[in-house]
C-alpha positions as CSV (number, residue, x, y, z in Angstrom):
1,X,118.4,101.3,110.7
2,X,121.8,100.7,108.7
3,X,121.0,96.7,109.2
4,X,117.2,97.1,108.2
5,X,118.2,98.4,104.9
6,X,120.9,96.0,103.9
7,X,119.3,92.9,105.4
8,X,116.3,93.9,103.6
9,X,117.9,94.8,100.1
10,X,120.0,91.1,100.6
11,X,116.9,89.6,101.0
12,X,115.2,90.8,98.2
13,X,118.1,90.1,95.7
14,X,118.2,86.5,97.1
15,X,116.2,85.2,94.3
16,X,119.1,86.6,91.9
17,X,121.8,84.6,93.4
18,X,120.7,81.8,91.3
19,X,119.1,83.6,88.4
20,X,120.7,86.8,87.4
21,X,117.5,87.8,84.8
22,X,114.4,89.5,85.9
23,X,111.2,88.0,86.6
24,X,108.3,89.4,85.1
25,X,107.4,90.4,82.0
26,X,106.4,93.5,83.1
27,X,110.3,94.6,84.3
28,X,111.4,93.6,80.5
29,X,108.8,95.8,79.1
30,X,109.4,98.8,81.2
31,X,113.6,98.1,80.9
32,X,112.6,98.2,76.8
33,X,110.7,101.8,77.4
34,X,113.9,103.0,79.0
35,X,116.2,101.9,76.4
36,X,113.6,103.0,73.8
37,X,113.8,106.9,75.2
38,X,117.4,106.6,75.3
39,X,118.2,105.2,71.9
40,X,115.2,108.5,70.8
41,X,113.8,105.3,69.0
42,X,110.8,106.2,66.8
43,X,109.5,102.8,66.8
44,X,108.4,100.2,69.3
45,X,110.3,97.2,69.4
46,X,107.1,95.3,70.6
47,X,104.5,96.3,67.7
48,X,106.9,97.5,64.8
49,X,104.6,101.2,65.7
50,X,105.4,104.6,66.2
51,X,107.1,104.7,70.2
52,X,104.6,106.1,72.6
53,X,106.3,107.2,75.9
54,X,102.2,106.2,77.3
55,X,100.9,106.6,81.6
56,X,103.8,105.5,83.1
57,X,106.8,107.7,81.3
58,X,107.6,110.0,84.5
59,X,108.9,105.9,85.6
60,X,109.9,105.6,81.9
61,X,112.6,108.3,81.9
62,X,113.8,107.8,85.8
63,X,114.8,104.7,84.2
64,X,116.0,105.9,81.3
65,X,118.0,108.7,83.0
66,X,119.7,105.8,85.4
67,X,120.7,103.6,82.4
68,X,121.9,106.7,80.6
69,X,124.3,107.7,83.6
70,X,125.3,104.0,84.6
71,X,125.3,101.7,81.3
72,X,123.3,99.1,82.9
73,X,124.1,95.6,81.8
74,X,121.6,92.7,82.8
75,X,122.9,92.0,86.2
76,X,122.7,95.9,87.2
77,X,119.1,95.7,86.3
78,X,119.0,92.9,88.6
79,X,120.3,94.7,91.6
80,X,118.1,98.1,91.1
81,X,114.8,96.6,92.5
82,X,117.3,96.3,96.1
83,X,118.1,99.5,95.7
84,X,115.3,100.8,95.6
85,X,113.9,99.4,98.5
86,X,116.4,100.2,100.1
87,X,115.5,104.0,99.4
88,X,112.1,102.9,99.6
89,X,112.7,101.6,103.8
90,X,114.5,105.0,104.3
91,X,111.6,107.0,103.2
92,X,109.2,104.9,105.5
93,X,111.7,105.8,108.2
94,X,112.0,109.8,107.8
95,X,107.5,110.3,107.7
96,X,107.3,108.0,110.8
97,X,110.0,109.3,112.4
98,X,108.4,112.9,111.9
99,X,104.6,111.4,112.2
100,X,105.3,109.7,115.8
101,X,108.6,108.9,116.7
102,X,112.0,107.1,116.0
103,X,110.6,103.7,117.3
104,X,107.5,103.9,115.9
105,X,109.7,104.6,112.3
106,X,112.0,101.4,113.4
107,X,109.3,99.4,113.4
108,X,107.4,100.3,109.9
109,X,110.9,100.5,108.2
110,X,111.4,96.9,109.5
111,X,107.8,95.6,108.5
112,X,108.1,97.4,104.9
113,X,112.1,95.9,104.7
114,X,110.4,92.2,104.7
115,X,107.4,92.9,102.6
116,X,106.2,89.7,100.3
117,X,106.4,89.9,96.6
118,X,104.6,88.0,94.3
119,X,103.2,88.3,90.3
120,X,99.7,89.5,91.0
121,X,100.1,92.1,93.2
122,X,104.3,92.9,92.3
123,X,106.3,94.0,95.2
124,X,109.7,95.1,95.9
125,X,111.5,91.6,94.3
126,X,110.3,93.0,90.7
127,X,111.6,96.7,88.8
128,X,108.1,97.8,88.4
129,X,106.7,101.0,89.0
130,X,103.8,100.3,91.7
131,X,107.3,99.8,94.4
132,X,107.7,103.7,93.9
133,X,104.6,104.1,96.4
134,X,106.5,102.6,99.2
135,X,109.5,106.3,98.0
136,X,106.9,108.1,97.2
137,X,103.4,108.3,99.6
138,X,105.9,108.8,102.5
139,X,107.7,111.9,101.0
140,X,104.4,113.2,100.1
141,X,102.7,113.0,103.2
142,X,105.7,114.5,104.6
143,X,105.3,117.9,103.2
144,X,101.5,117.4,103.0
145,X,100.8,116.7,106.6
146,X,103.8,119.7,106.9
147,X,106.3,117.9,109.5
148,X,109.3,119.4,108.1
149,X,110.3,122.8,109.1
150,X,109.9,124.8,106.0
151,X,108.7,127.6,104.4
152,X,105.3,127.4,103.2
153,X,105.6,128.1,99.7
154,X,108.8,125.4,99.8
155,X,106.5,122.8,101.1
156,X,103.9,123.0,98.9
157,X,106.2,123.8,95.9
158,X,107.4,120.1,97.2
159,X,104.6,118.7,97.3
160,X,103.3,119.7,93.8
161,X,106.7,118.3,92.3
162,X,106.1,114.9,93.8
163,X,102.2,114.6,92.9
164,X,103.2,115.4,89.2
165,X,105.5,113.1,89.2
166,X,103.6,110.5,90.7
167,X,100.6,110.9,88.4
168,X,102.7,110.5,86.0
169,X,105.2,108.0,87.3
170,X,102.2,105.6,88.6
171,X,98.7,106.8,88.0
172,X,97.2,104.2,91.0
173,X,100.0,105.2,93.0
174,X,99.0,108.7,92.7
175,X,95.5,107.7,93.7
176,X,96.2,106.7,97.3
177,X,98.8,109.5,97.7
178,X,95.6,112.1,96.7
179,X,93.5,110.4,99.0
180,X,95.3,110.6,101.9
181,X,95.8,114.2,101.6
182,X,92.1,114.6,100.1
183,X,91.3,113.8,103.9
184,X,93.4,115.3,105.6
185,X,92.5,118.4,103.9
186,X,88.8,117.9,104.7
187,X,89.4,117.0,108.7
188,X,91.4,120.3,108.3
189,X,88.1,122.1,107.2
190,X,86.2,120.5,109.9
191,X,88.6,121.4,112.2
192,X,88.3,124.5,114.9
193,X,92.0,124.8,115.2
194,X,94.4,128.0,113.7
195,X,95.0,128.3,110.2
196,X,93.6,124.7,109.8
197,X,91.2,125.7,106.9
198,X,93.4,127.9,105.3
199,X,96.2,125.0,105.3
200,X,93.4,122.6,104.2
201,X,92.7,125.1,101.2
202,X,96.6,125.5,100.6
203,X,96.4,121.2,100.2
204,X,93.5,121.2,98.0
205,X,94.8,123.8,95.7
206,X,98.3,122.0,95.5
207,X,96.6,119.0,94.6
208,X,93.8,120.2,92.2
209,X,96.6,122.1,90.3
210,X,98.6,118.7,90.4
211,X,95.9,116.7,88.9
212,X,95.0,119.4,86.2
213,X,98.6,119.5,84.7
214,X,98.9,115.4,85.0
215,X,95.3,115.3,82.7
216,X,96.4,115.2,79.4
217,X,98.9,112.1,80.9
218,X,96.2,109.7,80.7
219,X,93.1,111.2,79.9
220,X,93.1,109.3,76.8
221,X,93.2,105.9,78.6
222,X,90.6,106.9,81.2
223,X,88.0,107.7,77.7
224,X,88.9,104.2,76.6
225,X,88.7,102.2,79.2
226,X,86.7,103.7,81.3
227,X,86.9,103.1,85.4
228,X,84.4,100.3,84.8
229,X,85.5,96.3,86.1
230,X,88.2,94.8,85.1
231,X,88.8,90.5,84.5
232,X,91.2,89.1,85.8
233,X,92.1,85.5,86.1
234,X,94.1,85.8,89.8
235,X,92.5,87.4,92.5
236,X,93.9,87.6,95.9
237,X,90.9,87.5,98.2
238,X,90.4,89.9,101.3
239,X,90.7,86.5,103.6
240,X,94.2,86.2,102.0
241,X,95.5,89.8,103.1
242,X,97.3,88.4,106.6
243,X,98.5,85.2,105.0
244,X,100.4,87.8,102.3
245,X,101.1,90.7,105.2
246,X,101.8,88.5,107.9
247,X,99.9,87.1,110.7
248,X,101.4,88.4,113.5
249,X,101.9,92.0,111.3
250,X,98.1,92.0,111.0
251,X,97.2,91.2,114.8
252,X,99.3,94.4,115.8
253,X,97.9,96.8,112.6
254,X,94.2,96.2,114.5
255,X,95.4,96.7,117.6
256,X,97.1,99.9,116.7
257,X,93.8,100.8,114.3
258,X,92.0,100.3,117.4
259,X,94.0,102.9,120.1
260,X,94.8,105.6,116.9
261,X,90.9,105.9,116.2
262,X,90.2,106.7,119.9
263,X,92.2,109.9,119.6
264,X,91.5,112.3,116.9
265,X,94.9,113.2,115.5
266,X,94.0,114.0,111.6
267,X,97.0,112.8,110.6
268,X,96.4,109.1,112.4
269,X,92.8,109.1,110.8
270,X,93.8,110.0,107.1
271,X,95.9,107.0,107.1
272,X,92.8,104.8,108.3
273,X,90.3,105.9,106.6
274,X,92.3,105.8,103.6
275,X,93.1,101.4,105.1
276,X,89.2,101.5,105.1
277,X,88.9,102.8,101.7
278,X,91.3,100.3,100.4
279,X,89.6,97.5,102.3
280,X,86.8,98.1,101.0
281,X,88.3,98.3,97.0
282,X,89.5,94.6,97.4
283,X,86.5,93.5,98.7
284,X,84.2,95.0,95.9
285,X,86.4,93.3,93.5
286,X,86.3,90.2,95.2
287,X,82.4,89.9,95.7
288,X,81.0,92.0,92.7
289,X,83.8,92.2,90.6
290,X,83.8,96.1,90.7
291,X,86.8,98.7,91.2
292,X,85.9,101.8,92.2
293,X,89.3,103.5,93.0
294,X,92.1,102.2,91.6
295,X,93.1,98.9,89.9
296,X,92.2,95.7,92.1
297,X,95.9,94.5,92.4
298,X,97.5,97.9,93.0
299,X,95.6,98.2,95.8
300,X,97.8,96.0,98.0
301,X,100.9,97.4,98.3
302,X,99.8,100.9,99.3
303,X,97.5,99.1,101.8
304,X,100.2,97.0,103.3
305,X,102.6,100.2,103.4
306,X,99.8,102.4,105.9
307,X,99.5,98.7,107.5
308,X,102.9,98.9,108.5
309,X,102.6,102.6,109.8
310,X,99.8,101.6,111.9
311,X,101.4,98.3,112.9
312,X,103.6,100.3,114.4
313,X,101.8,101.5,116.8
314,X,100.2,98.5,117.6
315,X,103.6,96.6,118.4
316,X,104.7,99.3,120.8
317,X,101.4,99.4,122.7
318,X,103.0,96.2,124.4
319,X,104.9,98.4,126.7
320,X,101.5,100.2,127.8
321,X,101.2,97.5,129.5
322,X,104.5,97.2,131.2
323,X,102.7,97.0,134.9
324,X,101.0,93.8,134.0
325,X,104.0,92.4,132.6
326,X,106.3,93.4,134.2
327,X,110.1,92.6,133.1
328,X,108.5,90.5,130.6
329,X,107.1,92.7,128.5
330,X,110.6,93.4,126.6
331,X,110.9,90.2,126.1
332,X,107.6,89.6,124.6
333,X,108.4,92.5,122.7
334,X,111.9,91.1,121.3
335,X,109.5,87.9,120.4
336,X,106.7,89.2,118.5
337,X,109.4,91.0,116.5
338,X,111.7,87.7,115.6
339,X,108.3,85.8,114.9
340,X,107.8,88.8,112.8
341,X,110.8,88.6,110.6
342,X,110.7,84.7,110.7
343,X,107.6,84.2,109.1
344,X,108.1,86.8,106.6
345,X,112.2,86.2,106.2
346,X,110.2,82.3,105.1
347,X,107.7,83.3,102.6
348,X,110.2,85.6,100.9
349,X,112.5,82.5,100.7
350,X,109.7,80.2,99.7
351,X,108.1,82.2,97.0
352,X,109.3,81.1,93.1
353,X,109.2,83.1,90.6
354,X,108.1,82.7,87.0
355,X,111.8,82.3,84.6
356,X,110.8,83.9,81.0
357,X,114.1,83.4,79.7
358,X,117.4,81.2,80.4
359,X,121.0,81.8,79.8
360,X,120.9,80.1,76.3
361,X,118.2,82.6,75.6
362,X,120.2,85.5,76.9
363,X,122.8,84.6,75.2
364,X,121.2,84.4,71.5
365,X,119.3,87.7,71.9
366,X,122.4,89.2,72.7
367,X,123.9,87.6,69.5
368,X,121.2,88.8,67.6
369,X,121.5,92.5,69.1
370,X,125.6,92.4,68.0
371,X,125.3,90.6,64.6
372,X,122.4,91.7,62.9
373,X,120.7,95.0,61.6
374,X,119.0,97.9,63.7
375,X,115.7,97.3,61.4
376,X,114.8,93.8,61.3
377,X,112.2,91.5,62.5
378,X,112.4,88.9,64.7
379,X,110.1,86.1,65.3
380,X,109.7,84.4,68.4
381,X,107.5,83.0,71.5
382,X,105.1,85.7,72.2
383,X,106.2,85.0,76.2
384,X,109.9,85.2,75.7
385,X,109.7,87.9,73.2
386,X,109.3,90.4,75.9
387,X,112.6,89.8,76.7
388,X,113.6,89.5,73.9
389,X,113.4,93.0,72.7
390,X,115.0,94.5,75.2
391,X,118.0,92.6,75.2
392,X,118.6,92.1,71.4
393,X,116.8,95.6,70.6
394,X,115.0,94.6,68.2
395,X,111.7,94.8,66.7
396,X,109.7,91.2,67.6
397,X,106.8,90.1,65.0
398,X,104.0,89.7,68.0
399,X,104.6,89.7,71.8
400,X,102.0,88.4,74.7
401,X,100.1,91.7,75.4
402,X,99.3,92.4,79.1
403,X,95.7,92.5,78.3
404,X,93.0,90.8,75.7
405,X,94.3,93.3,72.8
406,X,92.3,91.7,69.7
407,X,94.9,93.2,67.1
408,X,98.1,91.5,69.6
409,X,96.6,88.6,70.3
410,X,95.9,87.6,66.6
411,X,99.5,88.1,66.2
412,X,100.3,86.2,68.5
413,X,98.0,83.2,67.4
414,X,99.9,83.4,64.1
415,X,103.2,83.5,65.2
416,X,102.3,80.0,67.6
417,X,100.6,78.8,64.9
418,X,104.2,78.9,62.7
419,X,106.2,77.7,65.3
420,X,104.1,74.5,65.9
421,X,104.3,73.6,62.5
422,X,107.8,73.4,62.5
423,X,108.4,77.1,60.7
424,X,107.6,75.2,57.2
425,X,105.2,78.2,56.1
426,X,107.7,80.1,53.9
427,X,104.8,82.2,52.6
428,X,104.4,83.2,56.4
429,X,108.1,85.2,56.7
430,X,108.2,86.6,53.6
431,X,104.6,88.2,54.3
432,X,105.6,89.8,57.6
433,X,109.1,90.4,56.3
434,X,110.3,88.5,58.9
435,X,114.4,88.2,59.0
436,X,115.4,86.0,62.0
437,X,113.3,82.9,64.2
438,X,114.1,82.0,67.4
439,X,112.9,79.2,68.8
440,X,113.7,76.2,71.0
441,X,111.4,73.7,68.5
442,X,112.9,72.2,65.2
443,X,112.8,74.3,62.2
444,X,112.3,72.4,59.1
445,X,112.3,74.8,56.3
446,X,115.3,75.2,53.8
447,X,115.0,78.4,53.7
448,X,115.6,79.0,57.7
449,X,119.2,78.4,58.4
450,X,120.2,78.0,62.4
451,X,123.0,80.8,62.7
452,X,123.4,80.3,66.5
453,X,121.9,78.8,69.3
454,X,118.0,78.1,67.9
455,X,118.6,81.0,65.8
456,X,118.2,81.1,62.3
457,X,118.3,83.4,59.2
458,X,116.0,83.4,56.2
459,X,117.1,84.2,52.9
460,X,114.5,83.4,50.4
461,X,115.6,80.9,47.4
């Protein structure tokens, strides 16, 4: 278990050992949040508006309370995505272990310790808050499916805790977690067993009491937006779900879906039904371009962690079979597990990863951050000003918004606009009370003096 967790955490800093930044722009924007809530900033350094803490602040202020404690610097930011899959492969271990057994728990942990990453869907290479599934479903489901030996009031008081903060850590995260245990608790009410409807009730109540406190979180966003479809431009098609998982991985997750639906254990069918569910999300989306649960490229990660569970399973059903095998079947075994690793261990090598920023960019934002006011406005690329305004902390004239936001975007069309033109539109920066451009293209305006590296100052004549 010791060498799962560091092999795996090396592997997923390997990208890092040549580029000490992170990746996507949506780590830089949640690192800003943190620093924001820290700081007790009343603005947002990526609109110039009043700071809103918005879905995602239970991830917000974890972060937040880390950098507080530990005075992250770039590279530490770098290494916390390791750590916490590294947390994250523990977790996996602990519910399987208590589910089935030890080397059924060996085995997820394993399959969850080489799990892909890649900008669509995130994964455990990138500091974003859909990787707190892989902490959190487990530790749920642990006191949900009540395979610790607690108290009952403990257990659900535990369990309450970590659906609050889940809804309001990761809203689609929360999703899975409540449909899990949404099913359990029903095969609990169809069940003739002891004390099974009154646990089943004990679940539902947890969970309804949960979701009501978590409401006001993102009720707001669900009146806006709506559960409707959502565009996207990048879709990762059912078909491509064993190329991403593994096809080896996937062989033994139907194999082990096969023998666990033959036996009703409630516990074995919450998990797939829930896979079924979760199929069946991805391929609305892909055929009628519909969600009906949970964001289309959320859906993978939580799918791929009760994969692994049931993959499980599936890998150690080799040994059922011992008597036609014979002494081979170990061997086999030790095979199917080092083709396993292999394959993965090469398409987490192989995958590349989007740069937003370089060292010469690092470097002038943090010029900017130590030699300039608190309150001024920089101007840069709408891409690399997402970085930007975490590092420098400061406020940036338009960023690249994560979605087709009308006001951002004409912002954004602006601020290209000047930059193309060689930043000769005075009228532009003194409009938008801009202070400081950064850019990598010539500036040829007399009024823009270069300060540092493609940095420069305007002072009006």
């Amino acid at each position: 278990m010791i060498a799962i967790v560091f092999f795996s955490c090396f592997l997923n800093y390997l990208p890092h050992f040549e580029y000490p930044y992170l990746f996507h722009v949506d780590e830089w924007f949640h690192i800003a949040q943190a620093k924001l809530i820290v700081q007790d900033s009343s603005i947002d350094w990526y609109t110039g508006n009043p700071f809103m803490y918005g879905m995602e602040r239970a991830w917000h202020l974890t972060l937040a309370g880390i950098y507080s404690i530990f005075h992250l610097d770039i590279a530490h930011w770098s290494i916390l995505p390791s750590i916490f899959h590294g947390i994250a492969i523990i977790s996996v271990y602990f519910f399987v272990a208590r589910l089935y057994d030890t080397s059924h728990a060996l085995i997820a942990s394993f399959l969850i310790g080489l799990m892909a990453s890649n900008v669509t869907m995130g994964g455990p290479v990138f500091l974003i808050p859909v990787n707190i599934g892989f902490i959190v479903i487990p530790l749920g489901l642990l006191f949900g499916f009540n395979l610790l030996s607690v108290k009952n009031y403990l257990n659900y008081a535990a369990l309450f805790i970590i659906v609050c903060y889940t809804l309001y850590a990761h809203p689609p995260t929360a999703i899975v977690l409540l449909t899990i245990l949404t099913i359990y608790s029903i095969l609990l009410f169809l069940s003739n067993e002891n004390d099974s409807k009154k646990r089943g009730a004990l679940l539902l109540g947890t969970l309804f009491l949960s979701v009501v406190i978590s409401i006001p979180n993102y009720l707001q966003q669900i009146q806006d937006l709506g559960w409707g479809s959502i565009d996207h431009n990048f879709w990762i098609y059912l078909k491509s779900i064993p190329f991403i998982f593994g096809i080896i991985p996937t062989v033994f997750f139907i194999i082990g879906f096969y023998f666990k639906s033959k036996v009703y254990d409630k516990k074995s069918w919450a998990l797939l039904i829930t896979c079924l569910i979760l199929l069946v999300n991805i391929f609305l989306f892909s055929v009628l371009n519909i969600n009906y649960i949970l964001p289309y490229q959320r859906t993978f990660l939580p799918l791929f962690l009760l994969m692994s569970i049931i993959a499980s399973v599936g890998y150690l059903k080799l040994f059922d079979y011992k008597k036609y095998f014979n002494k081979y079947v170990v061997l086999i075994f030790v095979i199917m597990l080092l083709l396993t690793g292999f394959f993965a261990v090469k398409n987490n090598v192989e995958t590349e990863y989007y740069r937003l920023i370089d060292e010469q960019d690092y470097e002038s934002f943090v010029w900017i951050k130590e030699n300039t006011a608190s309150d001024i406005v920089v101007l840069s690329d709408p891409w690399n000003a997402r970085a930007l305004a975490p590092v420098a902390e400061r406020t940036v004239y338009a960023v690249m918004p994560f979605g087709p936001v009308e006001e951002q975007m004409n912002l954004v069309f602006k601020a290209t606009a000047f930059l193309n033109t060689n930043c000769t539109n005075t009228s532009f920066l003194i409009n938008n009370h801009i202070d400081i451009v950064y850019t990598t293209q010539p500036c040829q305006n007399a009024n823009l003096t270069e300060v540092y590296l493609n940095t420069y100052l305007f002072k009006q004549e």
